[in-house]
DSSP file (Angstrom, degrees, kcal/mol; ACC not computed):
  #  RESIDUE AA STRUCTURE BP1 BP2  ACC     N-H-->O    O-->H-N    N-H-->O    O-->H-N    TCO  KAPPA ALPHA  PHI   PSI    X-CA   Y-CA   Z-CA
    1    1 A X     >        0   0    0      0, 0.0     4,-2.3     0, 0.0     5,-0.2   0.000 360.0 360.0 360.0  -9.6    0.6  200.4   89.9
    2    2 A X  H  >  +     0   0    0      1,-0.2     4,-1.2     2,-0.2     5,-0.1   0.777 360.0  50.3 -92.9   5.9    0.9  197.6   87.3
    3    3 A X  H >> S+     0   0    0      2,-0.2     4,-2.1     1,-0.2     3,-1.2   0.965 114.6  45.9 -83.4 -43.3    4.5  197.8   86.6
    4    4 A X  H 3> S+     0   0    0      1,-0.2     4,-3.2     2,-0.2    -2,-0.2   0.892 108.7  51.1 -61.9 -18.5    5.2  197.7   90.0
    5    5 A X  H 3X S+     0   0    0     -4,-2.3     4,-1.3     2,-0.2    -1,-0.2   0.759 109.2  57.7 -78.9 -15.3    2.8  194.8   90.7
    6    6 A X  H <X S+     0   0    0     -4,-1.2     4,-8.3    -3,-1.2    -1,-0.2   0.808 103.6  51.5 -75.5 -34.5    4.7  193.1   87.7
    7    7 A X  H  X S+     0   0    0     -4,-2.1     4,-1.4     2,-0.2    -2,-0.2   0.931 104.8  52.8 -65.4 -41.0    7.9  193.5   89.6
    8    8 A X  H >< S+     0   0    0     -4,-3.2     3,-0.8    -5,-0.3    -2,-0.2   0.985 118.0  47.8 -39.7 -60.8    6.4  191.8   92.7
    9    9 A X  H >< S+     0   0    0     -4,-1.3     3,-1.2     1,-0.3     4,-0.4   0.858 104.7  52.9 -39.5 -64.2    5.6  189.3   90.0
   10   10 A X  H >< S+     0   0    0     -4,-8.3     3,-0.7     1,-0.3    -1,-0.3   0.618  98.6  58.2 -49.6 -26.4    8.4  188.9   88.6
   11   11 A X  T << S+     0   0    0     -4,-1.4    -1,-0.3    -3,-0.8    32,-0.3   0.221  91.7  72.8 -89.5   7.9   10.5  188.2   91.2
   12   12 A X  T X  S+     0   0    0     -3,-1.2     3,-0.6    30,-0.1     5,-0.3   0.723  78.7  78.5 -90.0 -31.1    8.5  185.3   92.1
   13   13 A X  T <  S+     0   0    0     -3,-0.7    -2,-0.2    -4,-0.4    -1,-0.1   0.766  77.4  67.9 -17.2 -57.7    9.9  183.8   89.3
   14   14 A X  T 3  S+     0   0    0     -4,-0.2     2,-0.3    25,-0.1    -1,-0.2  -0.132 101.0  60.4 -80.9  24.0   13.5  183.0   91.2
   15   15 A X  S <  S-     0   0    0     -3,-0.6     2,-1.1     2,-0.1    21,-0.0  -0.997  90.2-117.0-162.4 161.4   11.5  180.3   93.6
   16   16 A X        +     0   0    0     -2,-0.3    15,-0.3     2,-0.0     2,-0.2  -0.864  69.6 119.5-119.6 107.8    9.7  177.4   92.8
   17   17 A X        -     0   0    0     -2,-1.1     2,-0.4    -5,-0.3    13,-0.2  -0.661  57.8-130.4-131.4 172.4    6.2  178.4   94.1
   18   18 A X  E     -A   29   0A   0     11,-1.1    11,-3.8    -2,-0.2     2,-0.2  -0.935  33.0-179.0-143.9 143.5    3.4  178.5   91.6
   19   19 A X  E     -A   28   0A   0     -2,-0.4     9,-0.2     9,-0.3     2,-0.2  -0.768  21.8-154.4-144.3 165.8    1.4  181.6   91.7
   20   20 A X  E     -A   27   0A   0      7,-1.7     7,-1.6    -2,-0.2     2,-0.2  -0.866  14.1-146.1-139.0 128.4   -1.7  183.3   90.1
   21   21 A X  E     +A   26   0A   0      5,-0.2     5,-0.2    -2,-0.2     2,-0.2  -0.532  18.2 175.9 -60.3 128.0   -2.3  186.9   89.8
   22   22 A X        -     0   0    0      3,-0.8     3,-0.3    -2,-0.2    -1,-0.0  -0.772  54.6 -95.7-127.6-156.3   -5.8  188.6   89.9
   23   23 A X  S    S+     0   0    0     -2,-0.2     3,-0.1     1,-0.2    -2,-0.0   0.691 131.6  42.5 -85.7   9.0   -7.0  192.3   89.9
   24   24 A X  S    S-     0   0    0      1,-0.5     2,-0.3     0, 0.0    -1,-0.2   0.633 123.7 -64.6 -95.2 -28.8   -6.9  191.7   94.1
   25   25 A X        -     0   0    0     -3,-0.3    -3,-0.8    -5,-0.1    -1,-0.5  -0.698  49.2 -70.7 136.4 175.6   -3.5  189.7   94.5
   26   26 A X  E     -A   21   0A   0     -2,-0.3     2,-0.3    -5,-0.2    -5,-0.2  -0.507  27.4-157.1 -89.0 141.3   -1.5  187.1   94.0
   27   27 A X  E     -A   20   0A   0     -7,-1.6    -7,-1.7    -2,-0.2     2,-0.3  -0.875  17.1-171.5-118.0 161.3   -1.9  184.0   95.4
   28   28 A X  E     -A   19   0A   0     -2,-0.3    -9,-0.3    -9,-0.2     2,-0.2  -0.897  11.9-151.0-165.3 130.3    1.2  181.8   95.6
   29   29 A X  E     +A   18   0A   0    -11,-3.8   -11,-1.1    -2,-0.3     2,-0.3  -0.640  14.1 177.6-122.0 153.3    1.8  178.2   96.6
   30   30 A X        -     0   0    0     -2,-0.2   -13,-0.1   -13,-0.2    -2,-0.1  -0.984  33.5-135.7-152.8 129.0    5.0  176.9   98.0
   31   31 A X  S    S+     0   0    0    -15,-0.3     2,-0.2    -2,-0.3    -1,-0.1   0.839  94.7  26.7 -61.3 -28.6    5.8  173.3   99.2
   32   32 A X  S  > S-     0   0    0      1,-0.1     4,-1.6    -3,-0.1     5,-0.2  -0.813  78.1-125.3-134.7-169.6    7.5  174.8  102.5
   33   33 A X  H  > S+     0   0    0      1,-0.2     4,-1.0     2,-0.2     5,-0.2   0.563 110.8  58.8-121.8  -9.4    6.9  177.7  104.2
   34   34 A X  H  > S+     0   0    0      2,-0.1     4,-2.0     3,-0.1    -1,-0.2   0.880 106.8  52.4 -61.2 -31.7   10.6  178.8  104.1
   35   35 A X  H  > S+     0   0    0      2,-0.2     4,-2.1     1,-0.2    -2,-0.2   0.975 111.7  49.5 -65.4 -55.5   10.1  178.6  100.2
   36   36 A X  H  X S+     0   0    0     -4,-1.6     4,-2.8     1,-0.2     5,-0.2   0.960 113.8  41.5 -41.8 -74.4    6.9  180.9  100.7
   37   37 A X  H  X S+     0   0    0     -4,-1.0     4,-1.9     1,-0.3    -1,-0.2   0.865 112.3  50.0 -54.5 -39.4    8.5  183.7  102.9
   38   38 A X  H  X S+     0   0    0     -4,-2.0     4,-0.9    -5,-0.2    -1,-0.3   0.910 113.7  50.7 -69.9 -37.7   11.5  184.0  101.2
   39   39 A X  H  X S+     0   0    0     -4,-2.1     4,-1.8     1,-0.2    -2,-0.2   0.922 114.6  41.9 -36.8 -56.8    9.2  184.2   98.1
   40   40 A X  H  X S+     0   0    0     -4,-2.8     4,-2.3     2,-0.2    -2,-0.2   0.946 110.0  59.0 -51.3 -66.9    7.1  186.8   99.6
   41   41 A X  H >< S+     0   0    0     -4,-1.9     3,-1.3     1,-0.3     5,-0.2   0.784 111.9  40.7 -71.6-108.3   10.4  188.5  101.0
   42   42 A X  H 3< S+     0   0    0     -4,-0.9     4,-0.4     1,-0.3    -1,-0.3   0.366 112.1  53.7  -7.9 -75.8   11.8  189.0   97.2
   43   43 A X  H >< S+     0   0    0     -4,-1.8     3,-2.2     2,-0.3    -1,-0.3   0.830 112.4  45.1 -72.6 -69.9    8.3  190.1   95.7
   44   44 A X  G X< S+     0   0    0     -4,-2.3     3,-2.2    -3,-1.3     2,-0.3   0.928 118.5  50.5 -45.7 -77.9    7.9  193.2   98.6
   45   45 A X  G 3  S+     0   0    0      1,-0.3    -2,-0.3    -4,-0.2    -1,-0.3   0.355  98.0  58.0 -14.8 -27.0   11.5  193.9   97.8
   46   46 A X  G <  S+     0   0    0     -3,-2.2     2,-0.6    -4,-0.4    -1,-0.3   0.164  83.1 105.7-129.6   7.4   11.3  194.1   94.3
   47   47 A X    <   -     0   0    0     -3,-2.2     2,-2.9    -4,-0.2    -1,-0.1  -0.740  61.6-151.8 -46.9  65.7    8.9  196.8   94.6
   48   48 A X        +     0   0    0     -2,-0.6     2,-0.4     2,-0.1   -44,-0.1   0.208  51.4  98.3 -65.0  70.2   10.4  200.5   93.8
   49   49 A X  S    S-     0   0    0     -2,-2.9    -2,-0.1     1,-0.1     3,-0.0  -0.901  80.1-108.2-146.7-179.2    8.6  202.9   95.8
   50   50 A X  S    S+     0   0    0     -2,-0.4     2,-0.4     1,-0.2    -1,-0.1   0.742 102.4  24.3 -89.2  -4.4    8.5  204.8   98.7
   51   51 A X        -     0   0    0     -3,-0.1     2,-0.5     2,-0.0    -1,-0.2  -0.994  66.7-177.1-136.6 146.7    5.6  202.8  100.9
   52   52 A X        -     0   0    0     -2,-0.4     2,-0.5     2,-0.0    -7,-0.0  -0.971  10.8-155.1-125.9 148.6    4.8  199.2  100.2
   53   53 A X        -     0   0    0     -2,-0.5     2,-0.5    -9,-0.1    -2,-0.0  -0.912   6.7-172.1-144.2 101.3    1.8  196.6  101.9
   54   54 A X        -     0   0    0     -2,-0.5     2,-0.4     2,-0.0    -2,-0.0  -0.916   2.4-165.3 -71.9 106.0    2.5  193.6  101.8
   55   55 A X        -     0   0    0     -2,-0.5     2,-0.5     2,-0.0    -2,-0.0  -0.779   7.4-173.0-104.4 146.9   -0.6  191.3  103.0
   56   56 A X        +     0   0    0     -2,-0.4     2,-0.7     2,-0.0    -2,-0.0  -0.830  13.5 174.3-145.2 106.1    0.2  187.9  103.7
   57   57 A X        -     0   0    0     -2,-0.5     2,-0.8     2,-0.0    -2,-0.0  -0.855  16.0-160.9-111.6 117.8   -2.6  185.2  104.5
   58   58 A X        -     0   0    0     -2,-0.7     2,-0.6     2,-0.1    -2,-0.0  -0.836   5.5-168.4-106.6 118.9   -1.1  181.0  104.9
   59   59 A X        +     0   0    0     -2,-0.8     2,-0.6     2,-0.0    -2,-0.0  -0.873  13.1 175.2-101.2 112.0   -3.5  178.6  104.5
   60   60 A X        +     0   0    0     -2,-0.6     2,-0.4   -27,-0.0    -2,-0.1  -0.839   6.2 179.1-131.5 110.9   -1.5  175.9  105.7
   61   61 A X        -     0   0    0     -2,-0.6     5,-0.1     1,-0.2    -2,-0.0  -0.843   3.8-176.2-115.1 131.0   -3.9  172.5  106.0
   62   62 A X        +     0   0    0     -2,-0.4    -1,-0.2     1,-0.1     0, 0.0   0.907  63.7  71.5-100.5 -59.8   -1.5  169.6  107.2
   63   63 A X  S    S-     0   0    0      1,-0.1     2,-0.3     2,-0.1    -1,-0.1   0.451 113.4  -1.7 -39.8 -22.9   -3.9  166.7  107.1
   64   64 A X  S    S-     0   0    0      2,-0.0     2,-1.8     0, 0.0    -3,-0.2  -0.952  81.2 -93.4-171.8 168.6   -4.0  166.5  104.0
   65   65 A X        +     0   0    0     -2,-0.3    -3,-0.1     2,-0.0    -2,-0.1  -0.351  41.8 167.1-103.9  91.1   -2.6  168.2  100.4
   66   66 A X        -     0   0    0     -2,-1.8     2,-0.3    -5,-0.1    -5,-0.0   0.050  22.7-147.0 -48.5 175.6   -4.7  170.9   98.6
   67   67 A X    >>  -     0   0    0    -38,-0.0     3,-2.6     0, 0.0     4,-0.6  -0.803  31.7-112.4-126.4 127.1   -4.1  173.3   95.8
   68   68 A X  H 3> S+     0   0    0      1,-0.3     4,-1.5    -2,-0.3    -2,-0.0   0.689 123.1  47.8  11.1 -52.8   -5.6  176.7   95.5
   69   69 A X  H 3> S+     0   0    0      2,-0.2     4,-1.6     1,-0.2    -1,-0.3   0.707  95.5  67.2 -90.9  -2.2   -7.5  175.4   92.5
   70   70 A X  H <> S+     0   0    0     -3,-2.6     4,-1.4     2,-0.2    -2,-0.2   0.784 105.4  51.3 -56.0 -46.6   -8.8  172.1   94.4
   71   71 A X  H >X S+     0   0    0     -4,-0.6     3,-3.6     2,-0.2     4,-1.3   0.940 114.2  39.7 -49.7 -93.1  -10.7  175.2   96.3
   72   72 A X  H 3X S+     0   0    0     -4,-1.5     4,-1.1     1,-0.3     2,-0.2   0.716 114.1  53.6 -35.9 -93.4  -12.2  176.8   92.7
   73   73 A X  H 3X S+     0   0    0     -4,-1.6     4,-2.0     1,-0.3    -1,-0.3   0.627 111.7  46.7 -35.6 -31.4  -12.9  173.2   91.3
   74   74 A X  H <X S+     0   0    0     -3,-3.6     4,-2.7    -4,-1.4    -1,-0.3   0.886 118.7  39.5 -72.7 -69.2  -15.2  172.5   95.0
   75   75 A X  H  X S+     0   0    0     -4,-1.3     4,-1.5     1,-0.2     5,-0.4   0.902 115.6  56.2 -45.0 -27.2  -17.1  175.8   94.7
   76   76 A X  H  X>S+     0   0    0     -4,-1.1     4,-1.1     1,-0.3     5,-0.7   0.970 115.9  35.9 -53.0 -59.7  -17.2  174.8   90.6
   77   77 A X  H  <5S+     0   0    0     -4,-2.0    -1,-0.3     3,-0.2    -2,-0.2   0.880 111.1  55.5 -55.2 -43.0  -18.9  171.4   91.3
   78   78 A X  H  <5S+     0   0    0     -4,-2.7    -2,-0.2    -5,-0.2    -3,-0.1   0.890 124.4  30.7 -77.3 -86.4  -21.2  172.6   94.4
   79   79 A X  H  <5S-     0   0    0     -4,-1.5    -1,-0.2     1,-0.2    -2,-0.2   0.637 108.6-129.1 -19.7 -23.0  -22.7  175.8   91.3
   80   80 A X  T  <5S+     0   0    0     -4,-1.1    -3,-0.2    -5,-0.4    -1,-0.2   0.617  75.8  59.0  17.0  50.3  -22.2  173.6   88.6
   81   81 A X  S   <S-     0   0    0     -5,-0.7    -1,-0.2    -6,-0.2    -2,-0.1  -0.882 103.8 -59.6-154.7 178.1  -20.4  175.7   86.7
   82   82 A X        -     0   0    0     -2,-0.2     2,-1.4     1,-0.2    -7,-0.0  -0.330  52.5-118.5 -61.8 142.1  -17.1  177.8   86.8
   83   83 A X  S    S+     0   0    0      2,-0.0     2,-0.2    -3,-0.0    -1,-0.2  -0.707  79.1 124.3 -76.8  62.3  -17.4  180.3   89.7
   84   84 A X        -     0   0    0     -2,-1.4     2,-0.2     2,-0.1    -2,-0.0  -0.951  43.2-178.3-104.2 133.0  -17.1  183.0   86.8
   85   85 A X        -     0   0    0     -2,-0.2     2,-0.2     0, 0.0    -2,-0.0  -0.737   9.3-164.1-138.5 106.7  -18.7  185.9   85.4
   86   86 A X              0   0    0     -2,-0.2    -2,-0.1     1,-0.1     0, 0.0  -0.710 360.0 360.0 -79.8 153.5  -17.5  188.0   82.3
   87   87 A X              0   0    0     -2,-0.2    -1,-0.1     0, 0.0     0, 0.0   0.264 360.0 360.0-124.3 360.0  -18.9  191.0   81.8
């Protein structure tokens, strides 16, 4: 699966979102939610096979403006240390 999960990637590329891959998915941030979907839309697309799943969860907090890693950096501080384990 990971050349196809690189094509998902890649095609994220063509939008200005900032994304990160892990071995679970990609998370991917978009200032508007048009930016996002059409992101999304490309990335399923750009998938060659005969079934695809697509999951899509929007964390969309109005009140005020997070990042994805604002999240990591809370849990980081509350452990106090990176919310990491190599093995």
């Amino acid at each position: 699966m990971a050349e196809e999960v690189a094509k998902a990637v890649a095609a994220l590329d063509d939008f200005d979102v900032s994304y990160e891959t892990n071995p679970m998915a990609t998370t991917i941030e978009a200032d508007t939610i048009d930016e996002l979907l059409a992101a999304v839309a490309a990335a399923h697309k750009a998938v060659d096979a005969d079934r695809v799943s697509t999951v899509l969860k929007i964390d969309d907090k109005r009140t005020e403006t997070l990042r994805a890693q604002d999240k990591v950096d809370a849990v980081a501080e509350v452990l106090g240390r990176e919310p990491k384990r190599e093995r």
